[in-house]
C-alpha positions in Angstrom: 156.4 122.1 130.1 153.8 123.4 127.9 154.4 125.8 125.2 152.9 129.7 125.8 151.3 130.9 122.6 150.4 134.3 124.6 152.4 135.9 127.7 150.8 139.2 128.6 153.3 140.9 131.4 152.8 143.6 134.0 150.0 145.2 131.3 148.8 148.7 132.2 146.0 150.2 130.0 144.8 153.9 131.7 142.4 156.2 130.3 142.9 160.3 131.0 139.5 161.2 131.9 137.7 164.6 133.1 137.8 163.1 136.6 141.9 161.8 136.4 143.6 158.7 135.3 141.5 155.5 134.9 143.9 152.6 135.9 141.6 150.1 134.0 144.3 147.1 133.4 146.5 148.0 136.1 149.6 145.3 136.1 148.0 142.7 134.8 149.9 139.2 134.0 149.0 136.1 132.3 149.4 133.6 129.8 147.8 130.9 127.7 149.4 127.4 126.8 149.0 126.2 123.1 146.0 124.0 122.7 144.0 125.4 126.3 141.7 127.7 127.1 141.6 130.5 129.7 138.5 131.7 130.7 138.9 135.5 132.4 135.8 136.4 134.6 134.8 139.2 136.6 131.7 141.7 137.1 131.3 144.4 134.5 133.7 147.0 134.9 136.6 144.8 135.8 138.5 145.4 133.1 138.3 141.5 130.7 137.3 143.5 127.9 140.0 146.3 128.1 142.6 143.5 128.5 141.4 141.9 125.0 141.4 145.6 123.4 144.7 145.7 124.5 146.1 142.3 122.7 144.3 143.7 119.9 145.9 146.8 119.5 142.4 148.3 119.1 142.7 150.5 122.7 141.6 154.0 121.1 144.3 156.7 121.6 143.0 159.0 123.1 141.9 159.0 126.0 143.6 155.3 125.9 147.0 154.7 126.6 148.8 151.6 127.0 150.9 152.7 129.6 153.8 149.9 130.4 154.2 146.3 130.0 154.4 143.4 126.9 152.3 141.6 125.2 154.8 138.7 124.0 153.0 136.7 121.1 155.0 133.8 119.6 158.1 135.8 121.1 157.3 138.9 119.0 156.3 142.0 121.6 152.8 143.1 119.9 153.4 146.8 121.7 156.1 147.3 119.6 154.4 146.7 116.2 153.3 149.4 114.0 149.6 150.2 113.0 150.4 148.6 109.5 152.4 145.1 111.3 149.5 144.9 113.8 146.8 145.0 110.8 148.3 142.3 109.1 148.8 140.4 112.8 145.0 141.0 113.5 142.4 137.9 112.2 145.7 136.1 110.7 147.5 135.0 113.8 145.1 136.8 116.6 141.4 136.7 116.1 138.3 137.6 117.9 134.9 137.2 118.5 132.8 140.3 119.6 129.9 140.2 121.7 127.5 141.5 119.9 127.3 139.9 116.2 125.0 142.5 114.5 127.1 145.5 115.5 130.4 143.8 114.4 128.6 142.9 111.2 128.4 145.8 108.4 125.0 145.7 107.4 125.2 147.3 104.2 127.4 144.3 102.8 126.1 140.6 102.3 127.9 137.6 104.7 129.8 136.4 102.0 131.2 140.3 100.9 132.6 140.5 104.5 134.1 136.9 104.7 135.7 137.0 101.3 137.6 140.3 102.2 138.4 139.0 105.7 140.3 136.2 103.7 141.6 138.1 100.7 143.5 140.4 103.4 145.5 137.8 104.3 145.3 134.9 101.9 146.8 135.4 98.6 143.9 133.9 96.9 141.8 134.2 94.2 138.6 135.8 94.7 136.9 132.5 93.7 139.2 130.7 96.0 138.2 132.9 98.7 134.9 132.4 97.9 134.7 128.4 98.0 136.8 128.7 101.1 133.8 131.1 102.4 131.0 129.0 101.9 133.2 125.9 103.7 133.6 128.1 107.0 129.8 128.3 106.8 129.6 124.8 106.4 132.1 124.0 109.1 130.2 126.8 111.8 126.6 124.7 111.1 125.0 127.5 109.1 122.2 125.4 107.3 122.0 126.8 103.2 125.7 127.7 103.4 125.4 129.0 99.8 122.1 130.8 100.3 123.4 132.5 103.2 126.4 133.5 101.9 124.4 136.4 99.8 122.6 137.3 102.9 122.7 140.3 104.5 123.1 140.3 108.6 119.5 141.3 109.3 118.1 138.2 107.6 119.9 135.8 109.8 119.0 135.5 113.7 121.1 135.9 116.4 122.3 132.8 116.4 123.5 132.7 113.0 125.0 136.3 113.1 127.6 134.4 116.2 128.5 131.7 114.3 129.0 134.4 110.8 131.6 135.9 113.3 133.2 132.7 114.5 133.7 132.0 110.7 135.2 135.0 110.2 137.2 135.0 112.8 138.5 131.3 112.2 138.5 131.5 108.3 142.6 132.5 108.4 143.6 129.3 111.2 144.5 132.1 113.8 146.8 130.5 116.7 144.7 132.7 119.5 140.9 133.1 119.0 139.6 136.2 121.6 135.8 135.4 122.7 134.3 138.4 124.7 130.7 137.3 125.6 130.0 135.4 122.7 127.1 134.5 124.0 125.4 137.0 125.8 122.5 138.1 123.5 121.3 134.7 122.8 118.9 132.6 124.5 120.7 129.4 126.4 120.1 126.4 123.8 121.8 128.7 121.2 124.5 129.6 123.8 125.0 126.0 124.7 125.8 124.8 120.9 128.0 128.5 120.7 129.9 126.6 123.4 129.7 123.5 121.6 131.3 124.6 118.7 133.7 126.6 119.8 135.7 123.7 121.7 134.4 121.6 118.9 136.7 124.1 116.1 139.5 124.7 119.0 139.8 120.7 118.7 140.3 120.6 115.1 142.3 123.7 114.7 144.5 123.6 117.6 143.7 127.3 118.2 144.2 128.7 122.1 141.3 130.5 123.4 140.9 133.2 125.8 137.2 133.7 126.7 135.7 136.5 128.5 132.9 136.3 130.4 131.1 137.1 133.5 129.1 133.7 133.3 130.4 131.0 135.8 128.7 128.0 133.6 130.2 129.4 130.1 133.8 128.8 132.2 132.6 125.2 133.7 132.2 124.5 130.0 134.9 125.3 128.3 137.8 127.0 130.4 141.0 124.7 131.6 142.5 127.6 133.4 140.6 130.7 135.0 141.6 134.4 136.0 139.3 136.5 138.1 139.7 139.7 138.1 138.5 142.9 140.4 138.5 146.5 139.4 141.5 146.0 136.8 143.7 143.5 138.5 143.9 139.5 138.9 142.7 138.4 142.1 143.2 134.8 141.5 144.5 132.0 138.9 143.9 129.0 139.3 142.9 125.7 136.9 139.0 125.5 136.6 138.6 122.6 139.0 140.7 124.6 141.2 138.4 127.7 141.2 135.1 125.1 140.9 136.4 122.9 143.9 137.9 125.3 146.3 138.1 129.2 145.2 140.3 131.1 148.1 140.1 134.6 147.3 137.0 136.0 149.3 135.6 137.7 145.7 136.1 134.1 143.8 134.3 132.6 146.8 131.3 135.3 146.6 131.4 134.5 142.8 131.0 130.7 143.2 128.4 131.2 146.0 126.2 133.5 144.0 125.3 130.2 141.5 122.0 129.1 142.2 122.4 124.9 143.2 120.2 122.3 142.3 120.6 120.1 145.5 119.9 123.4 147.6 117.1 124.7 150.1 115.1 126.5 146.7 113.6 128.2 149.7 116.6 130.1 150.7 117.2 133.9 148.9 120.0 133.6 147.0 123.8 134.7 147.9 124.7 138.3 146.9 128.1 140.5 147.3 126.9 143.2 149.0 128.2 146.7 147.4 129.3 147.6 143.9 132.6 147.4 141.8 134.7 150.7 143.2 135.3 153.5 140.3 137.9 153.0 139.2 138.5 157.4 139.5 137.6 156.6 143.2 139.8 153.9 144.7 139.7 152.6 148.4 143.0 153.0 149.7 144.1 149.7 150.5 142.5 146.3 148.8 140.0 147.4 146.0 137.3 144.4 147.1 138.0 145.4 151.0 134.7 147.5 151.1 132.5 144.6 150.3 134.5 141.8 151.9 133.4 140.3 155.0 136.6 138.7 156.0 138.8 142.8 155.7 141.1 143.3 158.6 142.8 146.1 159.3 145.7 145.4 156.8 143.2 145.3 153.8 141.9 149.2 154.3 145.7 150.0 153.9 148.1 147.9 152.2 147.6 146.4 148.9 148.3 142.5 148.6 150.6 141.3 145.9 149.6 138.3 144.1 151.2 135.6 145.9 151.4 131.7 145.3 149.8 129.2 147.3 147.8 126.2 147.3 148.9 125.4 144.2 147.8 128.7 142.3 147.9 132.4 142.5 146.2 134.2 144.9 145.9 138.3 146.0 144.6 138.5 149.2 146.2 138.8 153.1 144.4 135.7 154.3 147.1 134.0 153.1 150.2 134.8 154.3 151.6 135.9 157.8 154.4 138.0 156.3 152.2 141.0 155.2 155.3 143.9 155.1 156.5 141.1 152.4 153.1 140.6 150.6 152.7 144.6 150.1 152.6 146.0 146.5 
Protein backbone atom coordinates (compact mmCIF):
# COMPACT_ATOMS: atom_id res chain seq x y z
CA UNK A 1 0.00 0.00 0.00
CA UNK A 2 1.35 3.24 -0.71
CA UNK A 3 2.72 5.53 1.87
CA UNK A 4 0.44 8.93 2.73
CA UNK A 5 2.71 11.91 3.07
CA UNK A 6 -0.60 14.12 3.68
CA UNK A 7 -4.08 12.93 5.24
CA UNK A 8 -6.40 15.82 5.61
CA UNK A 9 -9.72 14.50 7.70
CA UNK A 10 -13.19 15.81 8.07
CA UNK A 11 -11.53 19.61 7.50
CA UNK A 12 -13.89 22.52 8.27
CA UNK A 13 -12.59 26.11 7.64
CA UNK A 14 -15.75 28.79 8.22
CA UNK A 15 -15.55 32.40 8.14
CA UNK A 16 -18.04 34.64 10.54
CA UNK A 17 -19.15 37.10 8.20
CA UNK A 18 -21.78 40.23 8.29
CA UNK A 19 -24.18 37.89 6.57
CA UNK A 20 -23.56 34.51 9.08
CA UNK A 21 -21.13 31.71 8.97
CA UNK A 22 -19.31 30.83 5.68
CA UNK A 23 -18.93 27.02 5.62
CA UNK A 24 -16.03 27.41 2.97
CA UNK A 25 -14.18 23.86 3.60
CA UNK A 26 -17.05 22.08 4.97
CA UNK A 27 -15.82 18.27 5.88
CA UNK A 28 -13.49 17.94 3.60
CA UNK A 29 -11.17 14.53 3.33
CA UNK A 30 -8.27 13.61 1.44
CA UNK A 31 -4.90 12.45 1.00
CA UNK A 32 -1.80 12.36 -1.07
CA UNK A 33 0.60 9.25 -1.58
CA UNK A 34 4.43 9.87 -1.44
CA UNK A 35 5.80 10.46 -4.92
CA UNK A 36 2.02 11.38 -6.69
CA UNK A 37 0.26 14.22 -7.44
CA UNK A 38 -3.31 15.24 -6.71
CA UNK A 39 -4.73 17.70 -8.77
CA UNK A 40 -7.99 19.52 -6.75
CA UNK A 41 -10.32 21.30 -9.36
CA UNK A 42 -13.37 23.28 -9.14
CA UNK A 43 -14.89 26.72 -10.33
CA UNK A 44 -13.78 29.74 -8.34
CA UNK A 45 -15.43 29.91 -5.10
CA UNK A 46 -15.25 26.28 -4.41
CA UNK A 47 -13.06 26.36 -1.80
CA UNK A 48 -9.17 24.61 -3.41
CA UNK A 49 -7.58 27.65 -2.30
CA UNK A 50 -9.10 27.85 1.33
CA UNK A 51 -8.17 24.07 1.64
CA UNK A 52 -4.30 24.94 0.92
CA UNK A 53 -4.59 28.03 3.38
CA UNK A 54 -5.62 25.65 5.73
CA UNK A 55 -2.52 23.06 5.45
CA UNK A 56 -0.61 26.13 5.67
CA UNK A 57 -1.63 27.39 8.73
CA UNK A 58 -1.93 30.76 6.96
CA UNK A 59 -6.12 30.86 7.36
CA UNK A 60 -6.33 34.55 8.91
CA UNK A 61 -8.00 34.61 12.41
CA UNK A 62 -10.38 36.47 12.25
CA UNK A 63 -12.92 36.19 10.53
CA UNK A 64 -11.23 32.49 9.82
CA UNK A 65 -11.53 29.74 11.87
CA UNK A 66 -10.58 26.25 11.43
CA UNK A 67 -13.37 24.85 12.96
CA UNK A 68 -12.83 20.81 13.39
CA UNK A 69 -10.84 18.16 11.84
CA UNK A 70 -6.80 17.06 11.23
CA UNK A 71 -4.43 17.77 9.07
CA UNK A 72 -2.11 14.59 9.71
CA UNK A 73 1.48 15.38 8.06
CA UNK A 74 4.06 12.58 8.43
CA UNK A 75 1.75 11.51 11.54
CA UNK A 76 2.22 14.92 13.24
CA UNK A 77 -1.50 16.79 13.52
CA UNK A 78 -0.41 20.37 11.86
CA UNK A 79 -3.66 21.89 13.91
CA UNK A 80 -2.06 21.28 16.90
CA UNK A 81 1.26 23.10 16.24
CA UNK A 82 1.95 26.47 17.50
CA UNK A 83 2.58 29.67 15.34
CA UNK A 84 6.41 29.27 16.09
CA UNK A 85 6.31 25.00 15.16
CA UNK A 86 4.23 25.79 12.13
CA UNK A 87 6.92 28.60 10.92
CA UNK A 88 9.57 26.41 11.06
CA UNK A 89 7.20 23.46 9.27
CA UNK A 90 6.30 26.02 6.47
CA UNK A 91 8.91 25.99 3.21
CA UNK A 92 11.07 23.12 5.14
CA UNK A 93 8.74 20.19 5.01
CA UNK A 94 5.44 21.96 3.27
CA UNK A 95 5.98 24.41 0.57
CA UNK A 96 4.01 26.36 -1.85
CA UNK A 97 3.66 28.10 -4.91
CA UNK A 98 1.30 31.11 -5.09
CA UNK A 99 -0.53 32.16 -8.11
CA UNK A 100 0.58 35.18 -8.64
CA UNK A 101 4.52 35.46 -8.61
CA UNK A 102 4.89 39.39 -8.44
CA UNK A 103 2.60 39.77 -5.49
CA UNK A 104 4.35 36.92 -3.49
CA UNK A 105 7.63 38.48 -4.47
CA UNK A 106 8.81 41.61 -2.20
CA UNK A 107 9.81 44.01 -4.63
CA UNK A 108 11.94 46.16 -2.59
CA UNK A 109 14.52 43.16 -2.22
CA UNK A 110 16.69 41.53 -5.08
CA UNK A 111 15.83 37.55 -6.04
CA UNK A 112 18.71 36.45 -4.49
CA UNK A 113 17.93 38.67 -0.93
CA UNK A 114 14.70 36.66 -0.74
CA UNK A 115 16.07 33.15 -1.65
CA UNK A 116 19.08 33.38 0.61
CA UNK A 117 16.76 34.11 3.69
CA UNK A 118 14.21 31.54 2.60
CA UNK A 119 17.31 29.03 3.05
CA UNK A 120 19.03 30.63 5.98
CA UNK A 121 15.62 30.12 7.97
CA UNK A 122 15.93 26.71 7.79
CA UNK A 123 19.42 25.70 6.73
CA UNK A 124 22.10 26.15 9.09
CA UNK A 125 24.31 27.51 6.54
CA UNK A 126 26.64 30.07 5.88
CA UNK A 127 25.45 32.93 4.11
CA UNK A 128 27.82 32.14 1.25
CA UNK A 129 26.61 28.61 1.30
CA UNK A 130 23.19 29.86 1.05
CA UNK A 131 24.15 31.86 -1.60
CA UNK A 132 25.94 29.17 -3.98
CA UNK A 133 23.00 26.97 -3.13
CA UNK A 134 20.83 30.07 -4.47
CA UNK A 135 22.20 30.63 -7.68
CA UNK A 136 21.93 26.42 -8.23
CA UNK A 137 18.03 26.48 -7.66
CA UNK A 138 18.14 29.12 -10.46
CA UNK A 139 20.15 26.98 -12.42
CA UNK A 140 18.00 23.88 -11.73
CA UNK A 141 14.37 26.09 -12.44
CA UNK A 142 16.04 27.13 -16.15
CA UNK A 143 16.55 30.79 -15.26
CA UNK A 144 19.12 31.72 -18.12
CA UNK A 145 22.14 34.30 -16.26
CA UNK A 146 21.51 32.51 -12.90
CA UNK A 147 24.11 34.77 -11.42
CA UNK A 148 22.90 38.00 -13.10
CA UNK A 149 19.49 37.34 -12.04
CA UNK A 150 20.16 36.62 -8.76
CA UNK A 151 20.81 40.57 -8.02
CA UNK A 152 17.62 41.30 -9.89
CA UNK A 153 14.88 42.76 -8.57
CA UNK A 154 11.18 41.03 -9.44
CA UNK A 155 10.13 43.73 -11.88
CA UNK A 156 13.05 43.12 -14.15
CA UNK A 157 12.18 39.52 -14.83
CA UNK A 158 8.87 38.56 -16.74
CA UNK A 159 6.19 36.56 -15.68
CA UNK A 160 7.60 33.66 -16.48
CA UNK A 161 10.70 33.99 -14.69
CA UNK A 162 8.98 35.52 -11.51
CA UNK A 163 6.99 31.51 -11.43
CA UNK A 164 9.93 29.75 -11.70
CA UNK A 165 11.88 32.45 -8.80
CA UNK A 166 8.91 30.99 -6.70
CA UNK A 167 9.28 27.44 -7.59
CA UNK A 168 12.97 27.85 -6.50
CA UNK A 169 12.09 29.20 -3.51
CA UNK A 170 9.70 27.02 -2.68
CA UNK A 171 11.89 23.87 -3.58
CA UNK A 172 15.31 25.37 -2.27
CA UNK A 173 14.71 23.40 1.39
CA UNK A 174 13.66 19.60 -0.39
CA UNK A 175 10.12 20.06 1.04
CA UNK A 176 8.18 16.46 1.10
CA UNK A 177 4.71 18.44 -0.13
CA UNK A 178 5.03 21.21 -2.70
CA UNK A 179 1.35 23.31 -2.72
CA UNK A 180 0.72 24.75 -6.40
CA UNK A 181 -2.42 27.10 -6.50
CA UNK A 182 -2.72 28.35 -10.19
CA UNK A 183 0.76 28.44 -10.90
CA UNK A 184 0.03 29.12 -14.10
CA UNK A 185 -2.65 31.37 -14.55
CA UNK A 186 -1.12 34.70 -15.46
CA UNK A 187 1.12 33.37 -18.08
CA UNK A 188 0.50 32.82 -21.63
CA UNK A 189 0.23 28.84 -22.56
CA UNK A 190 3.94 28.06 -23.96
CA UNK A 191 5.17 29.47 -20.63
CA UNK A 192 2.46 27.48 -18.82
CA UNK A 193 3.34 24.33 -20.63
CA UNK A 194 7.20 24.38 -19.64
CA UNK A 195 5.75 25.58 -15.76
CA UNK A 196 4.09 22.16 -16.16
CA UNK A 197 7.21 20.71 -17.50
CA UNK A 198 9.21 21.53 -14.79
CA UNK A 199 7.31 20.98 -12.13
CA UNK A 200 6.90 17.10 -12.77
CA UNK A 201 10.37 17.35 -14.13
CA UNK A 202 11.70 18.64 -10.11
CA UNK A 203 8.86 16.33 -8.44
CA UNK A 204 10.94 13.41 -10.38
CA UNK A 205 14.16 14.24 -9.03
CA UNK A 206 13.06 15.34 -5.63
CA UNK A 207 10.53 12.90 -4.84
CA UNK A 208 8.35 15.67 -3.53
CA UNK A 209 4.24 14.98 -3.48
CA UNK A 210 2.26 17.63 -5.16
CA UNK A 211 -1.07 18.98 -4.62
CA UNK A 212 -2.04 21.32 -7.50
CA UNK A 213 -4.97 23.57 -7.62
CA UNK A 214 -6.49 24.53 -10.39
CA UNK A 215 -9.64 25.13 -12.29
CA UNK A 216 -7.86 24.14 -15.68
CA UNK A 217 -8.86 20.55 -16.92
CA UNK A 218 -5.61 20.33 -19.26
CA UNK A 219 -3.07 21.56 -16.33
CA UNK A 220 -4.76 18.12 -14.50
CA UNK A 221 -4.44 15.82 -17.83
CA UNK A 222 -0.79 16.97 -17.44
CA UNK A 223 0.33 16.35 -14.39
CA UNK A 224 -2.35 15.03 -11.87
CA UNK A 225 -2.43 10.99 -10.99
CA UNK A 226 -5.33 11.43 -8.74
CA UNK A 227 -8.12 14.17 -8.94
CA UNK A 228 -10.75 15.81 -6.43
CA UNK A 229 -13.58 17.97 -7.58
CA UNK A 230 -14.96 19.95 -5.50
CA UNK A 231 -18.50 22.14 -5.33
CA UNK A 232 -19.21 24.95 -3.00
CA UNK A 233 -16.67 23.68 -0.17
CA UNK A 234 -17.13 19.89 -0.40
CA UNK A 235 -15.66 16.86 -2.64
CA UNK A 236 -18.03 15.75 -5.05
CA UNK A 237 -15.78 13.15 -6.47
CA UNK A 238 -12.30 11.26 -6.29
CA UNK A 239 -11.26 9.45 -8.57
CA UNK A 240 -7.56 8.64 -10.55
CA UNK A 241 -7.24 11.06 -13.52
CA UNK A 242 -8.08 8.47 -16.19
CA UNK A 243 -10.93 7.75 -14.11
CA UNK A 244 -12.35 11.34 -14.12
CA UNK A 245 -10.83 11.77 -18.06
CA UNK A 246 -12.48 8.35 -19.18
CA UNK A 247 -15.73 8.25 -17.32
CA UNK A 248 -16.48 11.21 -14.72
CA UNK A 249 -20.02 10.13 -12.72
CA UNK A 250 -20.85 12.98 -10.77
CA UNK A 251 -23.29 15.16 -12.96
CA UNK A 252 -20.80 18.52 -11.98
CA UNK A 253 -17.44 16.33 -13.09
CA UNK A 254 -19.52 15.40 -16.20
CA UNK A 255 -20.48 19.23 -16.92
CA UNK A 256 -16.71 19.92 -16.21
CA UNK A 257 -15.39 17.42 -18.76
CA UNK A 258 -18.06 18.40 -21.29
CA UNK A 259 -17.30 22.16 -21.17
CA UNK A 260 -13.61 21.26 -22.95
CA UNK A 261 -13.70 22.28 -26.38
CA UNK A 262 -12.75 18.86 -28.71
CA UNK A 263 -10.71 18.73 -31.55
CA UNK A 264 -12.58 15.85 -33.44
CA UNK A 265 -15.86 17.81 -32.77
CA UNK A 266 -18.66 19.61 -34.88
CA UNK A 267 -16.43 23.28 -34.46
CA UNK A 268 -19.85 24.40 -35.55
CA UNK A 269 -21.65 23.51 -32.46
CA UNK A 270 -21.83 26.37 -29.38
CA UNK A 271 -19.97 25.06 -26.84
CA UNK A 272 -21.35 23.06 -23.50
CA UNK A 273 -22.12 25.38 -20.49
CA UNK A 274 -23.43 24.66 -16.75
CA UNK A 275 -26.18 26.70 -16.61
CA UNK A 276 -26.37 28.88 -13.21
CA UNK A 277 -23.68 29.94 -10.83
CA UNK A 278 -21.75 28.47 -7.74
CA UNK A 279 -24.49 28.93 -4.71
CA UNK A 280 -23.18 31.59 -1.85
CA UNK A 281 -22.00 29.96 0.22
CA UNK A 282 -24.22 32.46 3.07
CA UNK A 283 -27.14 31.26 0.82
CA UNK A 284 -27.33 27.50 0.60
CA UNK A 285 -29.98 25.32 -1.28
CA UNK A 286 -31.39 23.08 1.14
CA UNK A 287 -30.57 19.79 -0.11
CA UNK A 288 -27.53 19.08 -2.75
CA UNK A 289 -25.54 22.35 -3.22
CA UNK A 290 -25.13 21.62 -7.37
CA UNK A 291 -29.05 20.46 -7.39
CA UNK A 292 -30.04 23.98 -8.79
CA UNK A 293 -28.02 23.63 -11.88
CA UNK A 294 -28.22 19.88 -12.36
CA UNK A 295 -30.25 18.53 -14.96
CA UNK A 296 -30.48 15.02 -13.68
CA UNK A 297 -32.11 16.57 -9.57
CA UNK A 298 -34.91 14.51 -8.37
CA UNK A 299 -36.79 15.08 -5.70
CA UNK A 300 -34.28 13.61 -3.12
CA UNK A 301 -31.61 16.22 -4.24
CA UNK A 302 -33.78 19.49 -3.18
CA UNK A 303 -33.73 17.84 0.28
CA UNK A 304 -31.30 15.48 1.48
CA UNK A 305 -27.74 15.86 1.23
CA UNK A 306 -25.69 12.81 -0.32
CA UNK A 307 -22.78 11.46 1.60
CA UNK A 308 -19.74 10.64 -0.39
CA UNK A 309 -20.22 7.15 -1.13
CA UNK A 310 -17.88 4.55 -3.02
CA UNK A 311 -18.57 3.12 -6.25
CA UNK A 312 -17.16 2.30 -9.44
CA UNK A 313 -14.05 2.09 -8.11
CA UNK A 314 -13.85 5.75 -6.57
CA UNK A 315 -15.67 8.14 -4.50
CA UNK A 316 -18.65 9.69 -5.52
CA UNK A 317 -21.43 12.33 -3.78
CA UNK A 318 -24.41 12.17 -5.64
CA UNK A 319 -27.99 10.06 -5.32
CA UNK A 320 -27.68 8.58 -8.82
CA UNK A 321 -25.86 6.08 -7.35
CA UNK A 322 -27.30 4.34 -4.84
CA UNK A 323 -30.89 2.96 -4.17
CA UNK A 324 -30.62 3.16 -0.31
CA UNK A 325 -30.93 7.00 -0.04
CA UNK A 326 -32.13 7.13 3.96
CA UNK A 327 -28.50 5.36 4.13
CA UNK A 328 -26.67 7.80 1.78
CA UNK A 329 -27.99 11.02 3.80
CA UNK A 330 -25.48 13.25 5.63
Amino acid sequence: MAEKILEVKNLKTYFRTDAGLTKAVNDVSFSVERGKTLGIVGESGCGKSITSLSIMGLVETPPGVIAGGEIILDGQDLLKKTDDEMRAIRGKKIAMIFQEPMTSLNPVFTIGQQLVEALMLHEKITKQQAKEKAVEMLKLVRIPLAEKRFNEYPHQLSGGMRQRVMIAMALCCDPELLICDEPTTALDVTIQAQILELINELKEKTGASVMMITHDLGVIAEVADDVMVMYAGKVVEHATCDQIFDKPLHPYTYGLMNCIPKLDGDDTKELSVIEGMVPSFDDMPKGCAFCPRCPEAMDICREKMPKLAWTEGREVRCFKYTEEWEENVE
